[in-house]
C-alpha positions in Angstrom: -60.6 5.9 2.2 -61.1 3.0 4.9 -63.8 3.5 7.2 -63.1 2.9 10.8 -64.9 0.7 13.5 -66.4 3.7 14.8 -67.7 4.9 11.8 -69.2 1.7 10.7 -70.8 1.6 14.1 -71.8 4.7 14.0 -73.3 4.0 10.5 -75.4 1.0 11.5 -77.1 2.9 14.5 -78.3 5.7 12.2 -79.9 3.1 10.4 -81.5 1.5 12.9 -82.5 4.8 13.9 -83.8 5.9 10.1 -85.2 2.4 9.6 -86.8 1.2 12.8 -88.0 4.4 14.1 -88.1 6.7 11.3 -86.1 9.5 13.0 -82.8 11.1 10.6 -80.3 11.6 13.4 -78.0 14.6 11.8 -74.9 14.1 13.9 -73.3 11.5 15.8 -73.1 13.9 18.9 -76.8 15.1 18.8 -78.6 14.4 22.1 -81.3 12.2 21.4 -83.1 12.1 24.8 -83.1 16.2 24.5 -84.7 16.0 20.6 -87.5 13.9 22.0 -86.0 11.1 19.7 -85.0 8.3 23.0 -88.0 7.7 24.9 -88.8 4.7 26.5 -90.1 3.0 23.4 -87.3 3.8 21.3 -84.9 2.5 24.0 -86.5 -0.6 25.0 -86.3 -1.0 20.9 -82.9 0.2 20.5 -81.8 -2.4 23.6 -83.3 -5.1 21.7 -81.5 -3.8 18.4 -78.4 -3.6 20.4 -78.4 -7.4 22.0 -79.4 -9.0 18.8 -77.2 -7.3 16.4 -74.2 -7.6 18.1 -74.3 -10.1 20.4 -74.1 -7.9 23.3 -75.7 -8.6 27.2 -77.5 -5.7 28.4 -78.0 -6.6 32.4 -80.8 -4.0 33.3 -79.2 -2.7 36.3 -75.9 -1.8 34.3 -78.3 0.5 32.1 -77.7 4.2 32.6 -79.7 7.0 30.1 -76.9 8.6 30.1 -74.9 5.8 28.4 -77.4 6.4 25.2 -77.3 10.1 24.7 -76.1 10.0 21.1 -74.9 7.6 18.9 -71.6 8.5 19.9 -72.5 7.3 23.4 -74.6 4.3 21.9 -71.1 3.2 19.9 -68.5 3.4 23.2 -71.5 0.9 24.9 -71.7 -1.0 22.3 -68.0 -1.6 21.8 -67.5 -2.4 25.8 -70.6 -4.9 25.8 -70.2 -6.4 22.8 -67.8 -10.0 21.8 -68.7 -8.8 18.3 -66.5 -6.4 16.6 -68.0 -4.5 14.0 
């Protein structure tokens, strides 16, 4: 079975999520800001994960919470911001 874009996506951000802030996100759809797992650390962090890995610009006053919910949310940013396809 061939993994998708979405999936790989998906599958990097739970990393970053397991490796840089030591948080096991158990589904795509959870709402991070509601588990107390996005606060304003973990999204300055997550920002600065998200413009390096892929490439993409984050202008400040295009940033919504609501755009980083869950990783579900995180991926549909991250594929309309981002020249790098995953």
């Amino acid at each position: 079975m061939v993994a998708t874009d979405n999936e790989v996506l998906h599958a990097q951000l739970r990393a970053f999520f397991s490796e840089k802030l030591s948080v096991e996100v158990s589904s795509v759809d959870t709402d991070l800001v509601q588990a107390g797992i996005l606060d304003s650390l973990a999204l300055v962090e997550l920002l600065a994960y998200i413009e390096k890995e892929f490439e993409a610009e984050i202008p400040l006053d295009d940033v919504g919470i609501e755009d980083f919910h869950s990783i579900a949310k995180i991926a549909e940013y991250v594929d309309a911001h981002s020249p790098v396809r995953v």
